[in-house]
C-alpha positions as CSV (number, residue, x, y, z in Angstrom):
1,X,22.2,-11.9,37.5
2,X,23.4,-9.9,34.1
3,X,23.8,-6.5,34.3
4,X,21.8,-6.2,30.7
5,X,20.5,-8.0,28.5
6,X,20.0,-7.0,24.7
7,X,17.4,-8.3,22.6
8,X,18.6,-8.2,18.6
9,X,22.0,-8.3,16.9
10,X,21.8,-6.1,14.5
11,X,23.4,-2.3,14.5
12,X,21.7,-0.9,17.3
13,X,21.9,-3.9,19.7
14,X,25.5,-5.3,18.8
15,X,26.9,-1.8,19.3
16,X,25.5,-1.3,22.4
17,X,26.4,-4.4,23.7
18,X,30.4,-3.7,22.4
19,X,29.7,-0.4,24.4
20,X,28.4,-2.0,27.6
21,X,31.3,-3.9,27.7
22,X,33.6,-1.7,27.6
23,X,32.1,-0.1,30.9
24,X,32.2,-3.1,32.7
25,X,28.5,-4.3,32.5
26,X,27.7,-8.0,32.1
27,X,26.2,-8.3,29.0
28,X,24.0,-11.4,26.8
29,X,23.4,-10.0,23.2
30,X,20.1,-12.5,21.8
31,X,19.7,-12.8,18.6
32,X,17.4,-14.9,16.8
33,X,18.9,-15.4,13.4
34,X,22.0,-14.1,11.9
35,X,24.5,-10.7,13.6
36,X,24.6,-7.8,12.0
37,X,20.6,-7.3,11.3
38,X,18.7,-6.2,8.2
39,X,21.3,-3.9,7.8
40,X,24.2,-6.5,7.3
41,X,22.0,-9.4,6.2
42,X,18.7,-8.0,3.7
43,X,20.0,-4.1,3.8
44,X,22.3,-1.8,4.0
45,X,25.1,-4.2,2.7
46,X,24.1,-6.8,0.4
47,X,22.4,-3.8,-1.4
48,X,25.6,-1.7,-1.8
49,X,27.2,-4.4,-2.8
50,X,25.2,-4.7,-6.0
51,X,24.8,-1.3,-6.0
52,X,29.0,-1.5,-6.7
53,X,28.4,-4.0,-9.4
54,X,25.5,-1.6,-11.0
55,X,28.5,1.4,-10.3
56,X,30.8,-0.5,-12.1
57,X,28.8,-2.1,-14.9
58,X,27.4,1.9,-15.5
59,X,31.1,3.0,-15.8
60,X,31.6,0.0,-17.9
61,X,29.0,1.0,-20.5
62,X,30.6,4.6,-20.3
63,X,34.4,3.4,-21.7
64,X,34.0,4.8,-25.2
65,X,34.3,8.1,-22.9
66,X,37.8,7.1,-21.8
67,X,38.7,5.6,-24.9
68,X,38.6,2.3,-24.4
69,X,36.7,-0.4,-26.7
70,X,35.0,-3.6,-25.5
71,X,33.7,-6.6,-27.4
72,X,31.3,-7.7,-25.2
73,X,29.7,-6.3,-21.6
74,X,28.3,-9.6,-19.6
75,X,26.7,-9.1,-16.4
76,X,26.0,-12.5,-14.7
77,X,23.6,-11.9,-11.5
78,X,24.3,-15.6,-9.9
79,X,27.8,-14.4,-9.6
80,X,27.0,-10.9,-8.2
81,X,24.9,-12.9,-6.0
82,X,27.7,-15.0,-4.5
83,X,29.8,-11.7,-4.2
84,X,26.9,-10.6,-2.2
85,X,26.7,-13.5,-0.2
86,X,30.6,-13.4,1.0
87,X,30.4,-9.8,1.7
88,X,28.2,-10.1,3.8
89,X,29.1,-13.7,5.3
90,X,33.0,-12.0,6.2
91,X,31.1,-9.0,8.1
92,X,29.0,-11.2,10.2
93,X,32.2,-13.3,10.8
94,X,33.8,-10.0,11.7
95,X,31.2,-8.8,14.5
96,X,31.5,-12.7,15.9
97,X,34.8,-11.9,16.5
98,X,34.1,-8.4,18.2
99,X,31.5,-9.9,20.4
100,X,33.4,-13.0,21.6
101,X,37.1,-10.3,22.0
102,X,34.7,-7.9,24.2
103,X,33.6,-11.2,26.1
104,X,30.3,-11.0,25.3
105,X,28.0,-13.9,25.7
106,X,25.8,-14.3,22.7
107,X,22.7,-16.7,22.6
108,X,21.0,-17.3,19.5
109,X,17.4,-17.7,19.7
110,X,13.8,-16.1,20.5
111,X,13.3,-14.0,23.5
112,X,10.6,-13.3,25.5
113,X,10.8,-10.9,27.8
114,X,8.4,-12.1,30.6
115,X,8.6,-9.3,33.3
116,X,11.0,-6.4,34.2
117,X,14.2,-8.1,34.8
118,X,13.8,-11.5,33.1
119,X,13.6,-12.2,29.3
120,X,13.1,-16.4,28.6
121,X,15.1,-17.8,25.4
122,X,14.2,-20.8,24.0
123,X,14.4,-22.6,27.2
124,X,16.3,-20.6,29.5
125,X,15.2,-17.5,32.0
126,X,18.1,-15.1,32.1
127,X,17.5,-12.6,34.8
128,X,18.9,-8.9,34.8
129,X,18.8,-5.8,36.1
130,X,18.3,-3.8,32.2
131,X,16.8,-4.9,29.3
132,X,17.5,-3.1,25.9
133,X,15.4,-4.5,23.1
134,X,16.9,-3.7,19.7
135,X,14.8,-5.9,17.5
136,X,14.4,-3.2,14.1
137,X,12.0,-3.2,11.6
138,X,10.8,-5.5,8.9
139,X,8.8,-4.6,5.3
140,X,5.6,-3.5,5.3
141,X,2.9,-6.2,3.6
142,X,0.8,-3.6,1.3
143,X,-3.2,-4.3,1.7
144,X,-3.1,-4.9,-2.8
145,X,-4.8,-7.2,-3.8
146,X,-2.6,-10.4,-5.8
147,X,-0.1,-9.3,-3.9
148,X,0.7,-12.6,-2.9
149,X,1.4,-13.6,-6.5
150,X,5.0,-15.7,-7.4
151,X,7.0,-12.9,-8.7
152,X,6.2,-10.4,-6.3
153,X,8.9,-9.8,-4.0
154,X,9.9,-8.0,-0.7
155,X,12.7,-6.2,-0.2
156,X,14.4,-8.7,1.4
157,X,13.9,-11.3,-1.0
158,X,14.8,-9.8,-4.4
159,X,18.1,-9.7,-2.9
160,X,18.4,-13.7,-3.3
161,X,17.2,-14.0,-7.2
162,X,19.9,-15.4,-9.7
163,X,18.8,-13.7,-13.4
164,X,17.6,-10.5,-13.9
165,X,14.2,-9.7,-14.5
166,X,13.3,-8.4,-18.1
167,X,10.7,-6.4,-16.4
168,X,10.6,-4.8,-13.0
169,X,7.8,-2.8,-11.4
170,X,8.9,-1.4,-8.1
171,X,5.9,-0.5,-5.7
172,X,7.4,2.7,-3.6
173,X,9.3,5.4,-4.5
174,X,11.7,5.9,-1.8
175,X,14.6,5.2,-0.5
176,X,14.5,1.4,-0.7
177,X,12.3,1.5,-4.1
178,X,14.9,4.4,-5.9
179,X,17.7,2.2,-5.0
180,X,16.6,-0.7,-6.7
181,X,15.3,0.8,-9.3
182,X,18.8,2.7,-10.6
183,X,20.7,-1.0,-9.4
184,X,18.1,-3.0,-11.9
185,X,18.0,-0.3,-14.4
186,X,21.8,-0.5,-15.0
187,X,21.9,-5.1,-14.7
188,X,19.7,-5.0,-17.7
189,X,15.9,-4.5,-16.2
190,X,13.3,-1.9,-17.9
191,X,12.2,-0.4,-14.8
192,X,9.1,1.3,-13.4
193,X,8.2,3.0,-10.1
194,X,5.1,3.4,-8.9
195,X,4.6,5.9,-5.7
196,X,1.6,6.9,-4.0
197,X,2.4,10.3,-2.9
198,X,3.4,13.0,-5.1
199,X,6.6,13.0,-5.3
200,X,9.2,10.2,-4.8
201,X,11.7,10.4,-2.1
202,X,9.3,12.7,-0.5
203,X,11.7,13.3,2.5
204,X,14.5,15.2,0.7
205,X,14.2,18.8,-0.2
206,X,12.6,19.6,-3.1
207,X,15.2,20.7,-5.7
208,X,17.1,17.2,-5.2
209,X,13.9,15.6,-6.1
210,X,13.2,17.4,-9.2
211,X,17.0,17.2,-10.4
212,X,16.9,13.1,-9.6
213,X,13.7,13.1,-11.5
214,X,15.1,14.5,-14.7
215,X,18.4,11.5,-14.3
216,X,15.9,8.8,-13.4
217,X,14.4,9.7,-16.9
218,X,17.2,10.2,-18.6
219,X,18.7,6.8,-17.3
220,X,15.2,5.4,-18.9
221,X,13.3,5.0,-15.5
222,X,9.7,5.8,-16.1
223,X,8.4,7.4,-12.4
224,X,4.6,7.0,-11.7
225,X,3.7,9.4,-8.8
226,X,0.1,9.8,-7.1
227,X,-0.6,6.4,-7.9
228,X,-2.7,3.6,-6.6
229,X,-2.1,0.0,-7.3
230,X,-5.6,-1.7,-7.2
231,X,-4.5,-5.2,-8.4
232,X,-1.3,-7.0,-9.6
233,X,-3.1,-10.4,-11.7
234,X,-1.2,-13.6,-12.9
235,X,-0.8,-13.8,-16.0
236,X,0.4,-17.1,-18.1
237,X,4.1,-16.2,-17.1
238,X,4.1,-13.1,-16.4
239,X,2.4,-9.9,-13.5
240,X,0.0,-7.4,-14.9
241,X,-0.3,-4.3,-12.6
242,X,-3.7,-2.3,-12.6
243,X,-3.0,1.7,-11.6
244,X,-4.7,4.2,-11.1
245,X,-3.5,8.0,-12.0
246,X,-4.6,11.3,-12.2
247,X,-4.6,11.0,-15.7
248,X,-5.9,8.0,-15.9
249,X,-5.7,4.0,-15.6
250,X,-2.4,2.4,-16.8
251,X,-2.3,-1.6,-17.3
252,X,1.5,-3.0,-17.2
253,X,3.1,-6.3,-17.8
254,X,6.1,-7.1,-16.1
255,X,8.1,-10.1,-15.1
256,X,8.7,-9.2,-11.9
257,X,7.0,-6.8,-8.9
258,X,9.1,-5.3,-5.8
259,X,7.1,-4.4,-2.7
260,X,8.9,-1.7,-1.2
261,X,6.5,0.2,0.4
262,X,8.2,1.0,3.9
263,X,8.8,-1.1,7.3
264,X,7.2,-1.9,10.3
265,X,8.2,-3.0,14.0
266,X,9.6,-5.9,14.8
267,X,8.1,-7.1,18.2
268,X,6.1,-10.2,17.7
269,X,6.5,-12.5,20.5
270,X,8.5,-10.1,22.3
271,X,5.8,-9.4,24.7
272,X,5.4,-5.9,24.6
273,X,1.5,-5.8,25.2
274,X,1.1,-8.4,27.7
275,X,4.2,-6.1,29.9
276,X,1.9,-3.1,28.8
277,X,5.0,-1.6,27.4
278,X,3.2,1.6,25.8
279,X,3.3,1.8,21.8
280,X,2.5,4.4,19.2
281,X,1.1,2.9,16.0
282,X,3.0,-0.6,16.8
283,X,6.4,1.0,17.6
284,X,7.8,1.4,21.1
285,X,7.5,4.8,22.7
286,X,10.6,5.8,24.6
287,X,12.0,8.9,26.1
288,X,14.8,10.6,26.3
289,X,17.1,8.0,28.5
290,X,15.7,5.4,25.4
291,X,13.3,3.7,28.4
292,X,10.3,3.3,28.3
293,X,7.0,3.3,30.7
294,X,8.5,-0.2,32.4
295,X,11.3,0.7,34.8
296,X,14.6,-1.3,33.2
297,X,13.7,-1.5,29.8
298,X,14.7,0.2,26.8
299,X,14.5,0.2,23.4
300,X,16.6,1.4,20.4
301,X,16.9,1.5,16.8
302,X,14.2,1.1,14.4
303,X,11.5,-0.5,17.1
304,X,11.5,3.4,18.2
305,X,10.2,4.5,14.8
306,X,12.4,6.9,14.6
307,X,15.0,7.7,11.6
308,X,15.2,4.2,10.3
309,X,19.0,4.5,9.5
310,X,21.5,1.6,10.6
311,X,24.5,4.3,12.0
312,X,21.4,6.2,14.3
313,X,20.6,2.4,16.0
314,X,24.6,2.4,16.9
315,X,24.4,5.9,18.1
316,X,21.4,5.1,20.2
317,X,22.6,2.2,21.4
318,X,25.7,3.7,22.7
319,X,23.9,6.8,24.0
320,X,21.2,4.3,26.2
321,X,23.8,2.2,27.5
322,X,25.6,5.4,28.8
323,X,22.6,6.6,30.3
324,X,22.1,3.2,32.2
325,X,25.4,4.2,33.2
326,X,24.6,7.5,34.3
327,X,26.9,9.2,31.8
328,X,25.6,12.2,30.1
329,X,25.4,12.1,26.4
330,X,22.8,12.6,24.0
331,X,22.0,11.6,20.6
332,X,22.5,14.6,17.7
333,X,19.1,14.4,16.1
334,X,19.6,18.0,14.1
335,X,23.0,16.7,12.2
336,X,22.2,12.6,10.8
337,X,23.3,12.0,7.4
338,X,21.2,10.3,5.2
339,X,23.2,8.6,2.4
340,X,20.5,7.1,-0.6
341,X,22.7,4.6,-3.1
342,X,21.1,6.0,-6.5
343,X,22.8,6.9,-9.6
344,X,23.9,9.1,-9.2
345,X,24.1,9.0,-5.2
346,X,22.1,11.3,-2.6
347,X,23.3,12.7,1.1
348,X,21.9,15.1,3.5
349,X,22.0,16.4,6.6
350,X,20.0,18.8,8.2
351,X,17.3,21.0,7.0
352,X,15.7,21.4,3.8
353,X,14.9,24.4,2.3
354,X,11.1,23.1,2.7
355,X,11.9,22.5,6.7
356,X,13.4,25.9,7.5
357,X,10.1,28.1,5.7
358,X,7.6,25.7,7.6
359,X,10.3,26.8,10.7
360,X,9.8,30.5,9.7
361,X,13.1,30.1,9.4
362,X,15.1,33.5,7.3
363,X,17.4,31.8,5.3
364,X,19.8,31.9,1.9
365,X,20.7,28.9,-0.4
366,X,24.3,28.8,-1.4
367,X,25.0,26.3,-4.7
368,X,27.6,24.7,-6.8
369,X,27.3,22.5,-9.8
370,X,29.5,19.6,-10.1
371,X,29.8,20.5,-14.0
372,X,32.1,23.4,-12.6
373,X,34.2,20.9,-10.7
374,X,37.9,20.2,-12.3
375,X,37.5,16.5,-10.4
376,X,34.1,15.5,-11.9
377,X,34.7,17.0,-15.0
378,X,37.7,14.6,-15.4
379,X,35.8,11.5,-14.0
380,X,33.5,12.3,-16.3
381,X,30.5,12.6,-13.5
382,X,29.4,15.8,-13.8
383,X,25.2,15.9,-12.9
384,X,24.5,17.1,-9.9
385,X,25.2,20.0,-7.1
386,X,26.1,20.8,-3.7
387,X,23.2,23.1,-2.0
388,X,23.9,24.6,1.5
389,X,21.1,26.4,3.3
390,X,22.5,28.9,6.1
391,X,20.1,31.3,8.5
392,X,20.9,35.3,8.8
393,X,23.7,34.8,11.1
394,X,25.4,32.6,8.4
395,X,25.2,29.3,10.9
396,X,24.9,26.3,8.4
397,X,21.8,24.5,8.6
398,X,21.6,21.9,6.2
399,X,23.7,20.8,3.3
400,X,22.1,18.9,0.7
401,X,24.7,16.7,-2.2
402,X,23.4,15.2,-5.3
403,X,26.2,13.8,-7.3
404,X,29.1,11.5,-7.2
405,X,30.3,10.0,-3.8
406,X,28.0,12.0,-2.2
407,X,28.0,9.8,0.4
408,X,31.4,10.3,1.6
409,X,31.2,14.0,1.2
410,X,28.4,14.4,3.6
411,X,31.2,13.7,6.5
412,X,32.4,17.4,6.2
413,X,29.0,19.2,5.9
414,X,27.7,16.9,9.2
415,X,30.4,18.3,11.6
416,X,29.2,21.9,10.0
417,X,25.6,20.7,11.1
418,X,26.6,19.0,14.5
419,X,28.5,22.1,15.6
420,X,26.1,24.8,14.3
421,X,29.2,26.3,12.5
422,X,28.9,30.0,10.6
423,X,30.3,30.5,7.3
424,X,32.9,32.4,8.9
425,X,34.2,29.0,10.8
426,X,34.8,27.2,7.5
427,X,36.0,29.7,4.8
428,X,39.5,29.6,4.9
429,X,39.5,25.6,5.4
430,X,41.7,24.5,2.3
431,X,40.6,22.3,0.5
432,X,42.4,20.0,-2.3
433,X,42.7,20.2,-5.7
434,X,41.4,18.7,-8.1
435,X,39.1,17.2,-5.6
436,X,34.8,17.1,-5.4
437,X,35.1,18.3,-2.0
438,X,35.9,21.6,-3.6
439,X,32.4,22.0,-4.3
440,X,30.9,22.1,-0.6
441,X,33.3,24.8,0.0
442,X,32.3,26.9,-3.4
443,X,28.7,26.2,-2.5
444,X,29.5,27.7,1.0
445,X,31.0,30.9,-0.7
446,X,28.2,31.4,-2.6
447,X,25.8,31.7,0.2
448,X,27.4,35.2,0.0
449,X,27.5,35.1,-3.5
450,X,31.5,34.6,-3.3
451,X,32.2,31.6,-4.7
452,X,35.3,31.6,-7.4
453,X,34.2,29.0,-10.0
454,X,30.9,29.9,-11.4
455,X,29.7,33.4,-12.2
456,X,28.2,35.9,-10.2
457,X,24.5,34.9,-9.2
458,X,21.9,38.0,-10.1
459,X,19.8,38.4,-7.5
């Protein structure tokens, strides 16, 4: 008899299975293809990883800036490919090795979970007392029609071609789809998004949008919002896409088509509906403790349908298992940071300004430009801004960073978030200089219109 076992080895499941561990519990992580998920495998990595060469490559094409002259700028996708490939093939090594030094039994394979307390792989019924089922997401097949044509891709298959595409028409405008479209606008590609709604990376607060807009453009991304696809025909070698816009039809050939149009659950075969585990539009409803209706199992991760972010799996994995556990800890749903790889890069954490009105939330915006920032200015990255949005009592809501390594900026402004800090908590935190971090805290002072580096704000 195990103590738990956990169906899917990506972030959610391998976490919580290191965690479970660590508390004692006998644990048997499944997994049916390779550790470390989408995330490691078709996502978060292999993605950033061209998203480095596409970083580079853009800095590259940038050196008459510094001064320094080039012949010739060669970007060979094969080889970027194989970088790829043995990033991601020395992580997966790495969480073998984190399983197998926690003593954790892994067993590759499908599972079935075939009632409370015993889940069948391939051959073999394992019985225990908790089942976790960490299984994630995979991409959504749009209802278009030609959709099935050679040439048009998923998300988890452009990430195994060898040339660049002349041409690329990517089918979604958020997060996946603005990734790939700055990585393939900087190898080379002449890019085009097409999104449905109207506006793309609809999630983020407004001003971001508008102000990634205007660099798309500029970077020579053409951006097609309210649009319907109605048909993507063969051609002799190419795709022609048929649109439909408020302004009217637009016909394009390209030599390639990415699909990324958003994910779905991943339960098939699992046996959800014959347990009568209870769903909500195909993903697993859970509560609080992560179970759900059937006493011993839980799910996590993606299969929730929650925030579909790789570090909020770990985070609920490790919060379930301590619940099984009866330790008290909760997952910090108001402070996750969102991280989008664009060019230049996106993070956020808490609200937007758009969240806080429908909140009848009073608030004030505090800003600062990177163009006033002594660091970017010298790297030569200047577009963008850090936006802060604080309530009436000066407690930090949401912090919003368009610019260079925005990513690893968002660190700071989460603990503001997580801890519901006031303004009053955080000025007189020094800061280094010349660093970008300079900006959150300028952005902070000027939510009381005190920030040194730019010029008074009129009202």
């Amino acid at each position: 008899m195990k103590d738990l076992v956990i169906i899917g080895g990506g972030p959610g499941g391998y976490v919580a299975a290191i965690r479970a561990s660590q508390l004692g519990l006998n644990v048997v992580l499944v997994e049916k293809d390779s550790l470390g998920g989408t995330c490691l495998n078709r996502g978060c990595i292999p993605t950033k990883s061209y998203f480095q060469n596409a970083s580079v490559l853009n800095t590259v094409k940038q050196l008459n800036d510094y001064n320094i002259s080039v012949n010739d700028i060669n970007f060979d996708m094969a080889g970027a490919k194989q970088r790829k490939d043995a990033v991601v093939t020395n992580l997966v090594n790495g969480i073998e090795q984190l399983l197998k030094s926690n003593k954790i039994e892994v067993i590759k394979g499908n599972a079935k979970i075939i009632e409370p307390g015993k889940v069948k792989v391939n051959d073999q019924d394992i019985n225990t007392k908790n089942i976790i089922i960490a299984t994630g997401s995979i991409p959504v097949t749009l209802p278009i029609k030609g959709i099935e044509n050679k040439g048009v891709l998923t998300s988890d298959e452009i990430l195994e071609i060898t040339n660049v595409p002349k041409s690329l028409a990517i089918i979604g405008g958020g997060v996946i789809g603005s990734e790939f479209a700055c990585i393939f606008n900087t190898f080379g590609s002449e890019v085009t998004v097409f999104e449905s709604q109207p506006n793309i990376l609809g999630m983020l607060d407004s001003e971001i949008v508008k102000r990634m807009n205007i660099l798309l453009k500029r970077q020579g991304i053409s951006v097609n919002t309210s649009t319907i696809i109605n048909d993507i025909a063969q051609t002799e070698n190419r795709l022609n896409i048929n649109a439909s816009t408020k302004k009217g039809d637009i016909s394009l050939d390209v030599d390639m088509v990415l699909v990324a149009g958003g994910r779905r659950p991943n339960t098939n075969g699992l046996g959800v509906e014959e347990l009568g585990i209870n769903t909500n539009n195909g993903f697993i409803s859970v509560d609080e403790n992560f179970a759900t209706n059937i006493p011993g199992i839980y799910a996590i991760g993606d299969v929730t349908g929650g925030q579909m972010l790789a570090h909020v799996a770990s985070e609920e994995g490790i919060v379930a298992v301590e619940r099984i556990c009866d330790i008290d800890n909760e997952v910090h749903y108001h402070a996750v940071p969102s991280c989008i790889f664009t060019l230049p890069e996106i993070a956020t954490v808490g609200m937007s300004e758009e969240e806080a009105k429908a909140n009848n939330i009073s608030y004030k915006v505090g800003k600062f430009p990177f163009v006033a920032n002594g660091k970017a200015l010298s790297m030569g990255q200047t577009d963008g801004l850090v936006k802060v949005i604080a309530d009436d009592e000066n407690t930090i809501l949401g912090v919003h960073i368009l610019g260079a390594h925005a990513s690893d900026l968002i660190l700071e402004a989460t603990l503001w978030v997580k801890q519901r800090q006031k303004t009053e908590d955080i000025i007189g935190t020094i800061h280094p200089h010349p660093t970008l971090g300079e900006a959150l805290i300028e952005a902070v002072l000027d939510l009381n219109k005190q920030a040194i580096h730019i010029a008074p704000r009129r009202k």
